[in-house]
N, C-alpha and C positions, 0 to 999 in steps of 0.2 A: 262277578258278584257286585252288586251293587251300596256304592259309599254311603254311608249317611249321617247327618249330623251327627253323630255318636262318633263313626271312627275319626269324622275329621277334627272333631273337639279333642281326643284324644293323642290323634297323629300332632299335631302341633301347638303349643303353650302360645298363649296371646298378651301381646302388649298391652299392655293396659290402656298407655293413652293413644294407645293408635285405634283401641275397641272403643275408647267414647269418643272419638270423632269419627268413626266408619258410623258406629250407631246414630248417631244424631245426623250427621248426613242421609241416611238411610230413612231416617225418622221424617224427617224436612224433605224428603224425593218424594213421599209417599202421602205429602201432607197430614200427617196424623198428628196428634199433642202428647204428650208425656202421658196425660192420664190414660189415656186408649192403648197406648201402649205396654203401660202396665199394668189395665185391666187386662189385656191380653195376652200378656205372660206370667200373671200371676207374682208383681213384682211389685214392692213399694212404689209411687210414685216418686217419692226423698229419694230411692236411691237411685232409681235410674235417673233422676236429674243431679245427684252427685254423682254417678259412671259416666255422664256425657262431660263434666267439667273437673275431673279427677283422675289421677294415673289411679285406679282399682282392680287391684287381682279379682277374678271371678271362677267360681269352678264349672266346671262340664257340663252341669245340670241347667246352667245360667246362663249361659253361651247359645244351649239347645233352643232353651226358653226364647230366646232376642231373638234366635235364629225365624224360628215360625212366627214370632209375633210382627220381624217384620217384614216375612213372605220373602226369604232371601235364603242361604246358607250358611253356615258355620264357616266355613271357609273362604267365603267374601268380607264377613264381618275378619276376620285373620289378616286379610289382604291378600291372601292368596292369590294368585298369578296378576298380583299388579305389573310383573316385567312379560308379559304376554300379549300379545295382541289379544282386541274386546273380540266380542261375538263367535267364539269355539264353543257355544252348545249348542245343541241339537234342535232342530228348530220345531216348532209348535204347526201341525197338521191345518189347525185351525186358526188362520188370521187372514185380514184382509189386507189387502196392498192398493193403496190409495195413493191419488197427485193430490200434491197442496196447493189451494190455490196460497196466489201472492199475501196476503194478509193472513193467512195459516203460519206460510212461511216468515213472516217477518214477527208473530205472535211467539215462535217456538226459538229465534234468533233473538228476541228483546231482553232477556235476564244477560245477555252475555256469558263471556266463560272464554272456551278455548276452542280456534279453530283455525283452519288452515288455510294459507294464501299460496295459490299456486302461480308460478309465475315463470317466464321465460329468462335464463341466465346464459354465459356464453359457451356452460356446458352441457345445458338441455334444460328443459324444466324442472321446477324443484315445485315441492310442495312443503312450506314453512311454516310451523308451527307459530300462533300468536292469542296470547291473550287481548280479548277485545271486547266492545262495547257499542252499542248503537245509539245512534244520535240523530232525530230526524231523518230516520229513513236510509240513512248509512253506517258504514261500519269504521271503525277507527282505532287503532293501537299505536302501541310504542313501539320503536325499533332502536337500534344503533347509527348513530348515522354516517356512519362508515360500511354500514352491514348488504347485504343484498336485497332485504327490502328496501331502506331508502333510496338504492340506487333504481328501482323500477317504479320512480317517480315518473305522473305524465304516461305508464304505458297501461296498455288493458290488462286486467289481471282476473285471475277466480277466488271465489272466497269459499269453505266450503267448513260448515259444521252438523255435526250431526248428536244422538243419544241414541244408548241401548241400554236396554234391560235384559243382564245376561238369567237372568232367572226365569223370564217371560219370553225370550227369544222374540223381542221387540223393541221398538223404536223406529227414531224419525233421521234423514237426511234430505240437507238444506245447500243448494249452490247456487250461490251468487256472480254475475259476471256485471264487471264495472271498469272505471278507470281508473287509478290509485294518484292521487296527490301529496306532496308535504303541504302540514298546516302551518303556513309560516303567520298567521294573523294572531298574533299575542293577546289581544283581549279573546278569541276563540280559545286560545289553549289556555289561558286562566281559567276557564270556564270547565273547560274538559278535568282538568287538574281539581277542580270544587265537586265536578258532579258524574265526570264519568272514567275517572282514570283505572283502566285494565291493571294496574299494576303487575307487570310480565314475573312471571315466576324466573324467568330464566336469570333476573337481575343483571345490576353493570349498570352502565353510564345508557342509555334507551331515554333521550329527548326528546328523539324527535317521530315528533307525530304524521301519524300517516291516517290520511281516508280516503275510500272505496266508496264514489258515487256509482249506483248500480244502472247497470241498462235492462237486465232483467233478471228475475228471479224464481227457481223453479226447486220444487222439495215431492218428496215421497215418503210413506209412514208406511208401519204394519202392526197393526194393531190387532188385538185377540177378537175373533168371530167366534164365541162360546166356548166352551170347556176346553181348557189346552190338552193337546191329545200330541205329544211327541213322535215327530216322526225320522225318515231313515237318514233326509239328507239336512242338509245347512241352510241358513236362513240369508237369502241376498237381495239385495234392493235391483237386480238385474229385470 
């Protein structure tokens, strides 16, 4: 039998302020404005712009509404399987699988966020998670500087981020390969610190700055070639 908005508004009571920042994230993914949104769920404009900045109980009916209006489910707006691995639905029949060229790649890499630095340790490779930012054509974050990024200062390293849209069974992945340095140049990290600090979710003491100047860089998309038509198997950038 198949779920749908209805049982899963039902199956699980929603936080309120976790619904207006899923929503307005969701709203800002999809670049829409408030009004469009609430022309298309049939909702005040006032209040959906008090539900993105307000803890607001909402009932069933309202939930449904945001859900369609903004092409997602009732159960992502929830947070549902945020402790999940992304991309477990079912992939779309009809999409294409594209290479990016390099300025693709560095376009879909330039808002920054969060992505992974893979790199050789003395007990195999690790892939480390790090909030970052680009800066002329490189990438740069915080570390600990006791931590195993800083220590693979000076070596070759990979970078690697990617997006999906678990409703479209699309998006893009981006891998970077470079050399990782400490920025030890203090009027550089002033500068960083003004205009481009990743500020790491992981929090702690993270001064010290690291960048990835890249030797090359190579990305793939999949993006929908008409009507999405759901098919048997999973969606992979293979």
């Amino acid at each position: 039998m198949k779920t749908t908005n209805q049982d899963r508004a039902h199956s699980r009571p929603a936080d309120p302020g976790d619904l207006g920042r899923r929503v307005s994230h969701r709203r800002t993914q999809l670049g829409l404005s408030r009004e469009l949104v609430a022309a298309r769920s049939g909702l005040d404009p006032g209040f959906l712009e008090y539900l993105e900045t307000n803890p607001v109980p909402v009932g069933v009916d309202t939930l449904i509404r945001l859900a369609d209006a903004l092409d997602t489910t009732v159960g992502c707006l929830l947070g549902s399987g945020v402790d999940a691995p992304s991309g477990r639905s079912r992939g779309n029949a009809r999409v294409r699988l594209e290479d990016l060229d390099p300025a693709a790649c560095w376009a879909r890499l330039a808002p920054g966020g969060v992505g992974r630095v893979v790199l050789s340790t003395p007990h195999g490779l690790a892939a480390l998670p790090v909030n970052y930012r680009v800066v002329d054509a490189t990438v740069v974050y915080r570390t600990r500087a006791d931590g195993e990024l800083a220590r693979a200062a000076d070596q070759d390293v990979a970078f690697e981020a990617d997006q999906l849209d678990e409703v479209f069974a699309t998006g893009w992945s981006v891998l970077l390969n470079g050399t990782v340095s400490i920025v030890s140049d203090e009027e550089a990290v002033r500068w960083f610190r003004k205009h481009a600090n990743p500020h790491p979710w992981a929090g702690g003491i993270r001064d010290t700055w690291m960048r990835i100047r890249p030797t090359g860089i190579t990305g793939r998309s999949i993006r929908p070639d008409g009507p999405p038509v759901v098919d048997s198997g999973y969606t992979t950038f293979d």
